[in-house]
Structure formats: C-alpha cells, structure tokens
C-alpha positions as CSV (number, residue, x, y, z in Angstrom):
1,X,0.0,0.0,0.0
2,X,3.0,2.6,0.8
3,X,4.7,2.0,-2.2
4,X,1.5,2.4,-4.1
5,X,0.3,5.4,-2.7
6,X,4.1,7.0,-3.3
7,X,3.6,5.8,-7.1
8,X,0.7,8.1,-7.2
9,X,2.5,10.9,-5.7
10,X,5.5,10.9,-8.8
11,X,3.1,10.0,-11.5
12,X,1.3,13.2,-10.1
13,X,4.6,15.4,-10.0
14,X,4.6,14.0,-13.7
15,X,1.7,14.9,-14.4
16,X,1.8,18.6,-12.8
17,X,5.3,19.3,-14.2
18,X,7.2,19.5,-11.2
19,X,9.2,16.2,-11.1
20,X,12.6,18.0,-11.2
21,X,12.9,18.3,-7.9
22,X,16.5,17.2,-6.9
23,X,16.3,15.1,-3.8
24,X,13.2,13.6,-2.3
25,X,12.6,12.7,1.4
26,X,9.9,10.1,1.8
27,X,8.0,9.5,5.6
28,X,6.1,6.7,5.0
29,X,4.7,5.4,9.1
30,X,4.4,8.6,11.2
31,X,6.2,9.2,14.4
32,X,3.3,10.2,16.5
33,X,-0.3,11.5,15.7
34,X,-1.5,14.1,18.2
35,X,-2.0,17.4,19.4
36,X,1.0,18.8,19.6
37,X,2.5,21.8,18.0
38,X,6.1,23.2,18.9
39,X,5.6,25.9,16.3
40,X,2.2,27.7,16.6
41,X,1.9,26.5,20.3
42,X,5.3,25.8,21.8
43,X,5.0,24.3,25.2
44,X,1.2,23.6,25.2
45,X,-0.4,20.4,26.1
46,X,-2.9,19.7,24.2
47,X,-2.7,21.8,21.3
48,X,-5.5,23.2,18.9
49,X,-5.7,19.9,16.3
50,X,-4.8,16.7,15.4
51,X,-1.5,16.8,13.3
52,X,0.3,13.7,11.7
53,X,3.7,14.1,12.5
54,X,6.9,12.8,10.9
55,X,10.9,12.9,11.3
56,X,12.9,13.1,14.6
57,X,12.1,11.1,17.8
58,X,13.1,13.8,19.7
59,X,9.4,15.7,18.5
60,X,8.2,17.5,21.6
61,X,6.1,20.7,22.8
62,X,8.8,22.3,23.6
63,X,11.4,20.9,20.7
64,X,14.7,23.4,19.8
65,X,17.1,22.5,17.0
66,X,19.8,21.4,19.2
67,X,16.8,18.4,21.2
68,X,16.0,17.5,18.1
69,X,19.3,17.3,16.4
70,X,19.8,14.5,19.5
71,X,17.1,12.7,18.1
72,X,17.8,8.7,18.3
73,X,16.0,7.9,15.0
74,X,14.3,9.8,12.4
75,X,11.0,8.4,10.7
76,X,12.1,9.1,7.4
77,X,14.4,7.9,4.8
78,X,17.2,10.8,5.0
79,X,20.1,10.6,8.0
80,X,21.3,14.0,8.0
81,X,17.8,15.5,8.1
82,X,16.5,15.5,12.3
83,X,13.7,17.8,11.1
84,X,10.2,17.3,11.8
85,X,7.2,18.1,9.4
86,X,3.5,17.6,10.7
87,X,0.3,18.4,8.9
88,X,-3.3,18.2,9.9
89,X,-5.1,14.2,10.4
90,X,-8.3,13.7,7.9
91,X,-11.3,12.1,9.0
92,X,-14.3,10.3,7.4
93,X,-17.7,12.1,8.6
94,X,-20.4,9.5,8.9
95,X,-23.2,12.2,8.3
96,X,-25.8,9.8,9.9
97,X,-24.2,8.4,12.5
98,X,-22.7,11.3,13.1
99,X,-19.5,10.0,14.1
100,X,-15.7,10.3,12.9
101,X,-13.2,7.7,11.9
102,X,-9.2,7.9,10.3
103,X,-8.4,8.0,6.5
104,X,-5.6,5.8,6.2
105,X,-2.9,7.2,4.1
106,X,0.7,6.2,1.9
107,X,2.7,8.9,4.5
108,X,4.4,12.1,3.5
109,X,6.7,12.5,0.4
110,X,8.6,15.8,0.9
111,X,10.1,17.0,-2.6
112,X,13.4,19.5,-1.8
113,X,13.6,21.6,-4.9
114,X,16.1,23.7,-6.3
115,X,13.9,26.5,-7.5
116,X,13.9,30.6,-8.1
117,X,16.4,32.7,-9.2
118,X,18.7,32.6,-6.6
119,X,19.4,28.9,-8.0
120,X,22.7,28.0,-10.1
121,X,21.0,26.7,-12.6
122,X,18.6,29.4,-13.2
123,X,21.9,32.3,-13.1
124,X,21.9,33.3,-9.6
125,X,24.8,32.7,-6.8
126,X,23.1,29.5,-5.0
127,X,20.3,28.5,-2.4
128,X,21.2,28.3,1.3
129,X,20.6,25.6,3.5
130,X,18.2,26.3,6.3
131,X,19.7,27.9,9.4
132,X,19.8,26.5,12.7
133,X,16.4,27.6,14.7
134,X,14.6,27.7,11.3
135,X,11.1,26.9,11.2
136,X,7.9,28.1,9.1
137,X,4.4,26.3,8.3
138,X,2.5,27.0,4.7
139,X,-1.7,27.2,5.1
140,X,-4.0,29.0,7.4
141,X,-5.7,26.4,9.9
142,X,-8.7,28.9,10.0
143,X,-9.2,29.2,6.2
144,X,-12.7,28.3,5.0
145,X,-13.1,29.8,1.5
146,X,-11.0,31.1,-1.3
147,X,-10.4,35.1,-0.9
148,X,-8.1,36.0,-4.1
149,X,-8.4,35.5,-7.5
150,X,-6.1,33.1,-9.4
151,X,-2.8,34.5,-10.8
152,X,-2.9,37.6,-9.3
153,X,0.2,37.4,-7.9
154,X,0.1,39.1,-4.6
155,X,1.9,37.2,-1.4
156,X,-2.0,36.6,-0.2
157,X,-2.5,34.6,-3.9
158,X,0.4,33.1,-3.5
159,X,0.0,31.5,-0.2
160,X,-3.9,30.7,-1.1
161,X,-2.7,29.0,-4.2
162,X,0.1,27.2,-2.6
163,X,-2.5,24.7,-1.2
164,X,-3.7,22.8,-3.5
165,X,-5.2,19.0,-4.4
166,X,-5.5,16.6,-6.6
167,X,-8.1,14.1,-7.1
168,X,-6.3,10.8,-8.7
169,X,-9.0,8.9,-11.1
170,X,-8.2,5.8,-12.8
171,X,-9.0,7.2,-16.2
172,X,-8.3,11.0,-17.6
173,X,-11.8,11.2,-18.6
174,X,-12.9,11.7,-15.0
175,X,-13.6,15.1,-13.7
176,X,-12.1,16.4,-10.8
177,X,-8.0,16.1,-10.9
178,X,-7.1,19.3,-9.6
179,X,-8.5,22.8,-7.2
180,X,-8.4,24.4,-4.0
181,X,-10.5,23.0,-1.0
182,X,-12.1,19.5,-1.5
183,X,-13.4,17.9,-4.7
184,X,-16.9,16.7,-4.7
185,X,-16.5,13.3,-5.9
186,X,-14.6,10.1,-5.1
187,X,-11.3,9.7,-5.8
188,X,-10.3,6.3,-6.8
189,X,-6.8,6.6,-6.7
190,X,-6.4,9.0,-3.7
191,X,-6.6,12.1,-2.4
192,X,-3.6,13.9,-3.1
193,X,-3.2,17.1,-0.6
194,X,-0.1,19.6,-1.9
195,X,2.0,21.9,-0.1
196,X,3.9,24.8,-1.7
197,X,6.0,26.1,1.0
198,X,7.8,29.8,0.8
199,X,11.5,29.4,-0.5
200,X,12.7,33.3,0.2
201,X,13.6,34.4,3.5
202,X,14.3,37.9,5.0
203,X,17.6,37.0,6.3
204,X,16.9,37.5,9.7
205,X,14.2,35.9,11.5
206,X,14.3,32.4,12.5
207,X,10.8,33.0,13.0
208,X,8.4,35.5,13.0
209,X,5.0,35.9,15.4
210,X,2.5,34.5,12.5
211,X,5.3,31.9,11.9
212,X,5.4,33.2,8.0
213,X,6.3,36.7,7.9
214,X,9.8,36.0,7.9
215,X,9.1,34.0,4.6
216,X,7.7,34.5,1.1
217,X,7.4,32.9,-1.6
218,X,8.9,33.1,-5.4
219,X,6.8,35.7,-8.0
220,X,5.3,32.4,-9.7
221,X,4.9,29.9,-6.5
222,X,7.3,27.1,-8.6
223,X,9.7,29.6,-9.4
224,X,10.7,33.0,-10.2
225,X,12.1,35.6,-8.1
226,X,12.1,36.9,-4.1
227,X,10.5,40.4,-3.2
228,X,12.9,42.8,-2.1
229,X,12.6,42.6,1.6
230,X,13.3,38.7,1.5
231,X,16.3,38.5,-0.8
232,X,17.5,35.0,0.6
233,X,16.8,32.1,-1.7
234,X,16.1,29.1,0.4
235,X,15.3,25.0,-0.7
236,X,11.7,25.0,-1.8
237,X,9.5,22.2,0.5
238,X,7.1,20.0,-1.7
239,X,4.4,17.9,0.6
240,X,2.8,15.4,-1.0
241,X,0.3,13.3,1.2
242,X,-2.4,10.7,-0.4
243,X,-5.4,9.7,1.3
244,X,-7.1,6.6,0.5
245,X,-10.6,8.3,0.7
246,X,-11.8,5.3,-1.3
247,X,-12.0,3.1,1.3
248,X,-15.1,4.7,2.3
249,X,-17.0,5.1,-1.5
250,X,-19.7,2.7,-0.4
251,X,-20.8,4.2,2.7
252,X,-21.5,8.1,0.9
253,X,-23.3,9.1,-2.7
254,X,-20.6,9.4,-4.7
255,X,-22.4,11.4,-7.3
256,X,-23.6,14.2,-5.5
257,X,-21.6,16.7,-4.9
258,X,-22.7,18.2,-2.2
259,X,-22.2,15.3,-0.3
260,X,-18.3,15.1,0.1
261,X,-18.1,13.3,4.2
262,X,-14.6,13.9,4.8
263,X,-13.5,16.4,7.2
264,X,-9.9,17.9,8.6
265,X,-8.9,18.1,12.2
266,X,-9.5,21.4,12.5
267,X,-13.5,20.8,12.3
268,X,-13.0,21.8,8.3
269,X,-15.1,20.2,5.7
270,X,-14.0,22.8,2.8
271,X,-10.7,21.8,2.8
272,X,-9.0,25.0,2.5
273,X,-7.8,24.5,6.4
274,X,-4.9,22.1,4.8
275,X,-1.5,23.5,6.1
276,X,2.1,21.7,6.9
277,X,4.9,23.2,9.6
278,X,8.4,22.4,9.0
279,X,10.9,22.5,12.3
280,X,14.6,22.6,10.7
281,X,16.4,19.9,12.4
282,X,18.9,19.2,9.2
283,X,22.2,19.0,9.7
284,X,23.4,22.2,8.1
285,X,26.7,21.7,6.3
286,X,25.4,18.2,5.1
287,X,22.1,20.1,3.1
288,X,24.5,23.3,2.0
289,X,26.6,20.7,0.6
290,X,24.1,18.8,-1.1
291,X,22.8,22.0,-2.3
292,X,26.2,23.4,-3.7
293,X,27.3,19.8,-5.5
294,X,24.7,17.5,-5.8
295,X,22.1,19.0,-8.5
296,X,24.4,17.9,-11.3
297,X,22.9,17.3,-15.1
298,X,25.6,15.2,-15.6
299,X,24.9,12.6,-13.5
300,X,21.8,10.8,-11.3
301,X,21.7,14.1,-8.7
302,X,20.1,16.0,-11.3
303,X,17.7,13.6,-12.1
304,X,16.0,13.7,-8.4
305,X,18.0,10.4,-7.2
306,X,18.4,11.2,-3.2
307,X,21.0,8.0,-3.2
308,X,23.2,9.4,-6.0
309,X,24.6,12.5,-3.4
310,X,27.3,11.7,-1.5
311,X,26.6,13.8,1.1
312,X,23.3,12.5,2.1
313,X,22.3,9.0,3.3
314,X,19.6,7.3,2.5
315,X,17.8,4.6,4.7
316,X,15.1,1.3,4.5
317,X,12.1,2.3,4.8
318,X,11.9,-0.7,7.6
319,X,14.4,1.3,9.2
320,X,12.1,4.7,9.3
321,X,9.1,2.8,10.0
322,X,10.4,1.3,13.0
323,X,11.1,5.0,14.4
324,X,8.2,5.5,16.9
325,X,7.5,7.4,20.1
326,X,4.4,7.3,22.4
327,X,1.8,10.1,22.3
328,X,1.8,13.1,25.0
329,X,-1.8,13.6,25.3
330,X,-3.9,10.8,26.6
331,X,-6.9,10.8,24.0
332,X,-7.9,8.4,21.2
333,X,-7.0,10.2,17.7
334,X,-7.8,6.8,15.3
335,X,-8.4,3.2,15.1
336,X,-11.6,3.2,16.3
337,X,-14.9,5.2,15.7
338,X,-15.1,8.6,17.5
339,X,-18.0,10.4,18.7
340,X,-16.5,13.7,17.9
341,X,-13.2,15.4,16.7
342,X,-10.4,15.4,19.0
343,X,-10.2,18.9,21.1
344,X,-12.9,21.4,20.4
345,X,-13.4,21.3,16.6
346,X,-17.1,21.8,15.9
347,X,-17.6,21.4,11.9
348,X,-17.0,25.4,10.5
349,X,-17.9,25.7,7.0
350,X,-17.6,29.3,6.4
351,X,-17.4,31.2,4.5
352,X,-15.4,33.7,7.1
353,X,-12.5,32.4,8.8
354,X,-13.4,29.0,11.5
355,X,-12.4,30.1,15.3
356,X,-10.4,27.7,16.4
357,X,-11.1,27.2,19.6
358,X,-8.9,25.6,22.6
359,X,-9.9,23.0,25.2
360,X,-10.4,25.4,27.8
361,X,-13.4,28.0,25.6
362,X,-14.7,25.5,24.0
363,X,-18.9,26.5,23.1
364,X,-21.3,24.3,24.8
C-alpha cells in the first residue's frame, strides 16, 4: 500500500510538471499523531488539532534544533535531516451516525527543490541551506473559502494558491484532478493534498510571530524571483500526502456533490484549512553541501536520485518505520470510531474564517 500510494504521488509530480525536484525525502509510518505543535503553540499540552507528524524522535512541545538534532532515530528515509514536518489528520464524517473515523494514508513525500532565481542553474549565486532555529508552516488552519483571484500574484494569492489537491482517477476522462478546497467526488486513486512552502527568506528571523512573515514565496509559487525585503533564496518544500478516501465510497453518494463526508482536524469540511509546519532539524553543512554539489545534469543528482549525493544518506524504509514514540496527550486520535473530533473542533464551514477554539473556551 505505501509503495502504491508513493507511485501516485511521482506519476502526479509528472503529471503537474514538477518532477525536477532534486532530492526527495519520503515518511512513509508517522512518528506520532497528536496534538501537539512546537511551532504555533510551543510548550502547550494539548494543542488546537490533530497533526500527523513525521521525522525526529526527539518531536516534543517544547522541541529546539539542538533536542531534536539528539534525536535517536528519524521516521524518514534521509540521515542528516533530524527535522520534523506535521500536517493536519483527515477524518471520514459518517453524516448519519454522526461519528468520525481515520483515512488511512501512503505517508508524507517531501520534494526538496532547487527552484527561483537565486538557483545556479537558473543564473543566480546558490540557495542556502536552512539555518539553525529555522522553522515556518505553509496554510492558514482557520481558512474556510478562497479570498483572491487566481494568478494575481500578490503574497495573499500566493499563499492561497500554494495549497492545493489533486483528485487521482483511474481514467483522464474523469472530472475532478485538480482545485483548491475538496473535490466533490470520489477519488479512486487518492486524495492527493499539496503543499507549496515559501522558498525566500528575509535574512533575519528564524521566525516571525505569525510563523510566516519572515518568509515568502517566489513571484510564480514554482519559481521566479524573491521580493525585495526577503532576498534569501532558500530549498523549496514540496508535501505530498495521499489519502485513501476510497475506502469509504460505499458508505456516501458518490455522485452528489454536495455530499463530500470527509473532514480535517480542524473541524473543516471545505478543505481550505490544509496546512504543513516544518521544524529545521537538518544537519546544516550536510544540506549546503548537497545544495552546492549534488544537482548535477551530468549525472543521477540531477535527475532527483536522493542516493546518487554523497553527502546525504539514504535509509530502508523498515528502518524509518520502526522510528516510533508514544503520544503526550492521553486521547484516542484513530483506530476506532469517534463520537467527535479530538479537542474542540465543531464542523465550521464558512465562509469567514473558522475560530479555532482551545480546550479550555470551547462553546457548549
């Protein structure tokens, strides 16, 4: 099932035109799946939502580079790279029953792209490797409806755009590959959630108090240049998760489509809540020199083969999968049927922005 689900995700790339990415970093089991965020809510126990998080063991509330750098074991496939990456959990909605159980999915596939043109190949001097500290997150938890229109080009459209899905059929005559939100059908294949994260930095700010001021992203999301005021071009991040939403076709009308059952953790059933974090745990010199000598068109480095750079190492999946630590918060998250969201995520459809509430003002 993992290796199927990561098949989708390249034959996607294909599809989209962004499979020259130069290094891939696949998650396949997660590490943990709770509420915990060290990024938007360092030090709180619980946090707002559900997350699905992947990478270093050392994952806590209160995580810094240099805990997580200790990290015994990382759940994915890179070494060097003790970061940690955690987006939202999605649910199935049993409208009748009114009850909420897991979508199983093929883990995270995180695409490290040489893009922009601060990039060697594109004329510029070279990307940098994310600093020590580093840290940033790519969505709006609270988002509900679409606010910009497409192209435009501000940093607002940019963002908006940068989270996107894809709706895998087994034929291209289906509707429904690609949008913003949710589709309205069933998707065969999976559910393919993207994440565009910002690739220009200000130079400065490890982080910033919204957790992405500090960042922005190219002129044309894939590529192109960095506003003024963030002149540092960084790695661009790539999620890719797949959702196999098709386990549950039978139990939902699969032709109406208004009647799309699936839900995030944040009490979303638009879809536009879908976000990821990113908590820098690589180890520095080993991703500036991957960056500086490994995207070579003469050999298997510029093709997007992680193995073919020296500087990084790649390990079994069995390996990853057997990286594991036991969940902070004592509340049932999956494998079994739940009478309500985890935390207090009442359904928000919009279309203003969802309050997202915590434990402790949570409505009656």
């Amino acid at each position: 099932m993992l290796s199927t689900a990561f098949s989708y995700l390249f034959v996607t790339l294909i599809m989209s035109g962004t499979a020259h990415a130069w290094f891939r970093v696949a998650c396949t089991n997660p590490l943990v799946q709770e509420r915990v965020d060290p990024i938007v809510q360092p030090g709180v126990v619980p946090s707002q939502h559900v997350h699905t998080i992947h990478g270093a063991s050392n994952f806590a509330p209160s995580a810094t580079y240099d805990s997580v750098r200790a990290s015994s074991c990382t759940s994915c496939e890179v070494t060097q790279d003790l970061s940690n990456y955690w987006f939202p959990k999605l649910y199935f909605h049993d409208k009748t029953a009114n009850t909420y159980e897991e979508v199983a999915n093929g883990g995270l596939l995180i695409y490290y792209q040489n893009r922009g043109d601060g990039d060697v190949s594109n004329g510029g001097t070279g990307l940098k490797a994310f600093p020590a500290g580093f840290r940033m997150i790519s969505g709006n938890p609270a988002l509900r409806t679409k606010k910009y229109t497409e192209g435009e080009g501000s940093q607002g459209e940019l963002a908006e755009r940068a989270i996107q899905w894809s709706c895998l059929r087994y034929t291209t005559n289906s509707s429904g590959y690609d949008g913003h939100g949710f589709p309205t059908t069933d998707c065969e294949a999976g559910f393919n959630a993207r994440i565009h994260m910002p690739a220009c930095w200000d130079g400065q700010n490890l982080d910033s108090p919204d957790h992405r001021s500090h960042m922005a992203f190219l002129s044309g999301l894939d590529n192109g240049d960095c506003p003024s005021d963030h002149p540092v071009y960084m790695m661009k991040l790539f999620y890719e998760v797949t959702w196999n939403v098709h386990d549950f076709a039978s139990r939902w009308n699969v032709n109406d489509p208004t009647a799309w059952p699936f839900v995030y953790a944040t009490g979303d059933p638009t879809g536009y809540s879908w976000h990821g974090d990113f908590f820098n745990g690589w180890d520095t010199t080993a991703l500036q020199n991957a960056i500086d000598h490994c995207n070579n068109p003469n050999d298997q480095t510029g093709s997007g083969v992680t193995e073919a750079c020296s500087y990084l190492t790649v390990q079994s999946a069995t390996t990853a999968n057997a990286c594991k630590i036991d969940p902070i918060v004592n509340e049932p998250v999956g494998g079994q049927v739940l009478s309500k969201l985890p935390g207090c995520n009442p359904l928000q459809s919009g279309p203003g922005d969802a309050t997202l509430y915590t434990d402790g003002n949570c409505p009656s």
